[in-house]
C-alpha positions in Angstrom: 102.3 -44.0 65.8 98.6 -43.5 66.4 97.2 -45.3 69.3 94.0 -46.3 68.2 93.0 -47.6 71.7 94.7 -47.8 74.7 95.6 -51.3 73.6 96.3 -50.9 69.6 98.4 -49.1 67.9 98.3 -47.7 63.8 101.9 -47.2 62.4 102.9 -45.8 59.2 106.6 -45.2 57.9 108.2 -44.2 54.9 111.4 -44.0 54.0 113.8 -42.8 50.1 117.5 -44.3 50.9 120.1 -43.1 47.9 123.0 -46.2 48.0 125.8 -47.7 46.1 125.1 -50.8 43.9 126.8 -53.9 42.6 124.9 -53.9 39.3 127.1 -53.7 36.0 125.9 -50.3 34.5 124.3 -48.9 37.6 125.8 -45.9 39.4 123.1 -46.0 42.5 119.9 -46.5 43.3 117.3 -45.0 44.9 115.1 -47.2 47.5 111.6 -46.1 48.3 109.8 -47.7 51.2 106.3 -47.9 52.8 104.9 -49.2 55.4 101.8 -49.7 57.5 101.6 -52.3 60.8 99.1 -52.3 63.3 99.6 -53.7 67.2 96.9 -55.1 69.3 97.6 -56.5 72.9 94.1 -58.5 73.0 94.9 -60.2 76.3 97.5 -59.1 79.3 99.6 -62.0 77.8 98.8 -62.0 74.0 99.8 -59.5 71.4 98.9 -59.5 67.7 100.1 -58.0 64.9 99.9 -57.0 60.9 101.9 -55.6 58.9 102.1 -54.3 55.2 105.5 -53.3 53.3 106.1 -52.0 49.6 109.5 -51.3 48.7 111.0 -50.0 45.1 114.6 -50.0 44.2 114.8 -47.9 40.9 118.7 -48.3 39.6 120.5 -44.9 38.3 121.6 -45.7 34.8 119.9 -48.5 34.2 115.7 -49.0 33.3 115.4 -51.4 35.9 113.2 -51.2 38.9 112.4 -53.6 41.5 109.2 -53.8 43.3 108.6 -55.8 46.2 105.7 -56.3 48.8 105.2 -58.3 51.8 102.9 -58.6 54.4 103.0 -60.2 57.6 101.2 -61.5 60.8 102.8 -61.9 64.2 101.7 -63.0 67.4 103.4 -62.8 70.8 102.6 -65.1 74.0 104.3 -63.7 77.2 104.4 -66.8 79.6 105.7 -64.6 82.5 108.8 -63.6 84.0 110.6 -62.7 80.9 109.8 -66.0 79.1 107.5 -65.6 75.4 106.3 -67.3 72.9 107.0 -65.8 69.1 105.0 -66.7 66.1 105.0 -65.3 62.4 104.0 -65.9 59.1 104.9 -64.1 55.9 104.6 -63.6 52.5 106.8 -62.0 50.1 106.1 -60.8 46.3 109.3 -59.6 44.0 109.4 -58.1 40.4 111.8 -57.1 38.5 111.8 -55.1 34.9 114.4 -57.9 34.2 111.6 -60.7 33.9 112.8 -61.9 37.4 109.7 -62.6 40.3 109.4 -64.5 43.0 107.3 -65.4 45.8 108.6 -66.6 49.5 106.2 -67.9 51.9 107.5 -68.1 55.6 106.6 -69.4 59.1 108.9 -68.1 62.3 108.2 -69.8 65.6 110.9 -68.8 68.4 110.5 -68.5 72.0 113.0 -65.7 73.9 113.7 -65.1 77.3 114.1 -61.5 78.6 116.2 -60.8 82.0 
């Protein structure tokens, strides 16, 4: 994390996971992720936020790879005593060396309360 300001915040990740797979054919697979969000707390209530993610699942075994990306936007409301509002919106893009893609377009709304 890289604070930016004293108020927003720069993260990067990155991540290579070796698992176990379902996939006829496929002894493993080997998971590559990246990410990159920022923060930004642009009122002592408010807090906005962006995020970017890229993911690839290459399968051991097989010439499949899936790529995936999604980015995101989040905004946070604190009412007070332990009481806020949550808001999100997504989009996600999958492809697949099989042919297969996708794209899934979501909205979040939530409100949580915090003791």
């Amino acid at each position: 994390d890289w604070a930016m300001t004293p108020l927003t915040t720069l993260s990067l990740g990155a991540s290579t996971t070796f698992s176990e797979t379902s996939l006829p054919g496929a002894s493993g697979a080997v998971e590559r992720e990246l990410s990159l969000a920022v923060k930004d707390r642009a009122t002592r209530r408010l807090t906005l936020g962006g995020k970017l993610d890229y993911q690839q699942t290459d399968y051991s075994g097989l010439s499949q790879t899936d790529r995936q990306v999604q980015a995101s936007l989040t905004a946070d409301y604190a009412f007070g005593r332990g009481l806020t509002l949550n808001a999100g919106l997504s989009r996600t893009w999958f492809r697949s060396t099989t042919g297969l893609s996708w794209i899934d377009d979501r909205a979040t709304l939530g409100l949580a309360y915090v003791r």
